[in-house]
N, C-alpha and C positions, 0 to 999 in steps of 0.2 A: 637894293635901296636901304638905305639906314632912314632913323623916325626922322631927323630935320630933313631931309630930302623928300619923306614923305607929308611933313607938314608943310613944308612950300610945294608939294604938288597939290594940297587941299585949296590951300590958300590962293593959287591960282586958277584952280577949277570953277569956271560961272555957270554951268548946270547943278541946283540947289541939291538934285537926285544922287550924282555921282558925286559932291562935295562929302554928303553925308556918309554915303557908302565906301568912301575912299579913309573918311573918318573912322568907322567902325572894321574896316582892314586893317589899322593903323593900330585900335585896339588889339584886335586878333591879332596882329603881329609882334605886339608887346608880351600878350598873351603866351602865346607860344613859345618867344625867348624863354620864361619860366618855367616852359614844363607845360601849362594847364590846356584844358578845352579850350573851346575859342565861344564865346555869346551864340544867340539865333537873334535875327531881326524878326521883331515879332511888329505887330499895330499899325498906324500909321506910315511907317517909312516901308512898312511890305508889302502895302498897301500903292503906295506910290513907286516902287517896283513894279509891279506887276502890272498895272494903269498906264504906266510907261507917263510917269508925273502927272494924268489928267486930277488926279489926285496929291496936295500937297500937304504935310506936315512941318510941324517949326523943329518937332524935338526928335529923339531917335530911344525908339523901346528896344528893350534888348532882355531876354530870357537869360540867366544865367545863374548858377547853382554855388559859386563860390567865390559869394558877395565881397568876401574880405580882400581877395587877390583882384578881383575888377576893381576895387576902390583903391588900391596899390597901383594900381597900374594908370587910373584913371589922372590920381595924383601925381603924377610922373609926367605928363602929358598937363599939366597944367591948370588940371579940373578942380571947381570947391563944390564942395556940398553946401547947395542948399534946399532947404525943404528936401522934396521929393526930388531932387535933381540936382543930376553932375553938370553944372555950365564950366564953358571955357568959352571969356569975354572974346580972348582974340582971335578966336577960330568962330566965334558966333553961333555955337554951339550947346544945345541941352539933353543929357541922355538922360532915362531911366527908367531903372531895373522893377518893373512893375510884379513881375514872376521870376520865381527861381529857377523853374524849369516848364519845359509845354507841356507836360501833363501825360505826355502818352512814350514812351523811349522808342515808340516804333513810329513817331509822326516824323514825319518825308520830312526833308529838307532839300533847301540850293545851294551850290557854291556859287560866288559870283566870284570872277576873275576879274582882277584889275589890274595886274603887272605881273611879272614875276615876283612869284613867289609874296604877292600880296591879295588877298581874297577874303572873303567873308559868306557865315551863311547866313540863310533867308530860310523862315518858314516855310513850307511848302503851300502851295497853291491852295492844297484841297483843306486844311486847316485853316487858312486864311479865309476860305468860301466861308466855311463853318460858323467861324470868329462871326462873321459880319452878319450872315445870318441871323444867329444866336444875339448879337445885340439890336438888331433888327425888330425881334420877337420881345424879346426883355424889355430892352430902352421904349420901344417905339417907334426906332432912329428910324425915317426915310430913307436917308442919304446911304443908311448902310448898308438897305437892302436892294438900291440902287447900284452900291458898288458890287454887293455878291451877284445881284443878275449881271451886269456886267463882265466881270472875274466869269461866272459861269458861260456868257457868251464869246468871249476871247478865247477862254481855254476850254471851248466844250470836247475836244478831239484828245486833250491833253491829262486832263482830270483822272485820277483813278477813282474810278463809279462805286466798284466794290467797297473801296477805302472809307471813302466819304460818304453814302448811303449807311454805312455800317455806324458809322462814328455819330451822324445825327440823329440815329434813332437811339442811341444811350441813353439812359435815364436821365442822367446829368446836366445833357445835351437838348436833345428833346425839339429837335426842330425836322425831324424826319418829313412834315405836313408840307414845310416850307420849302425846303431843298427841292421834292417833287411839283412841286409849281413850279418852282423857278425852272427847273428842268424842263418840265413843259413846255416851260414860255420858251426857251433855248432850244428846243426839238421842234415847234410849229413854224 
């Protein structure tokens, strides 16, 4: 598949989930031609992965370390900058690059397949629990810490315990209290 073939498969896609995701493939695939890594979906739209859409986002976060070659590439694809955000009107479309990188070079990640030799990755699960937790604690958010009890009841068989146990009691982090409730609640 070359990029027009893959932006009329966007453009004909009406699940919002696989639109987006078939979008940030499209990236990655750009990406790639060049040589470079490829993004991580990180926030919302990993969010709605994982939720399998019970969960929706308008925009697409994306972790990535070599801002200059994504905005190259993003322009090539039809994106402007504005403010904090790549839109592209006719793909109805807004990314951005909230972090350069997740923080940890050993945090898991997904591939998700969408065609040959078209794919993109995804934070890993147990990061994402973390994420939502950790703004759960901070914000106050309800809804977020709705979504990590969830994420932890969906994926409780799937999760590395080790990983993630390990990672929430970092200083940084600091939601170690919280993760084992939630656990709890997932184990009774």
């Amino acid at each position: 598949m070359n990029k027009e073939e893959i932006i009329e498969l966007i453009k004909k896609t009406e699940s919002p989930l696989k639109r987006q995701l078939l979008l940030v493939a499209l990236i990655s695939y750009q990406l790639r031609l060049k040589g470079k890594e490829i993004p991580v979906i990180i926030g919302g739209l990993a969010l709605s992965y994982y939720t399998r859409e019970v969960y929706f986002t308008a925009d697409i976060d994306l972790a990535y370390s070599d801002g200059e070659s994504l905005g190259e590439v993003l322009k090539e694809l039809s994106f402007k900058k504005k403010g904090k955000y790549w839109v592209n009107e006719g793909l109805k479309a807004a990314v951005e690059i909230p972090v350069n990188i997740l923080g940890d070079e050993e945090a898991p990640t997904e591939t998700v397949e969408l065609g040959p030799d078209l794919y993109c990755k995804i934070i890993g699960i147990e990061d994402l629990i973390i994420d939502r937790i950790k703004t759960y604690k901070d914000l106050h958010s309800e809804s977020d810490g709705e979504m990590a009890e969830l994420l932890i009841m969906r994926y409780f068989d799937e999760v590395d315990w080790e990983y993630i146990e390990l990672k929430a009691v970092h200083p940084e982090i600091d939601v170690g209290e919280e993760l084992r409730e939630l656990k709890g609640k997932a184990e009774a």
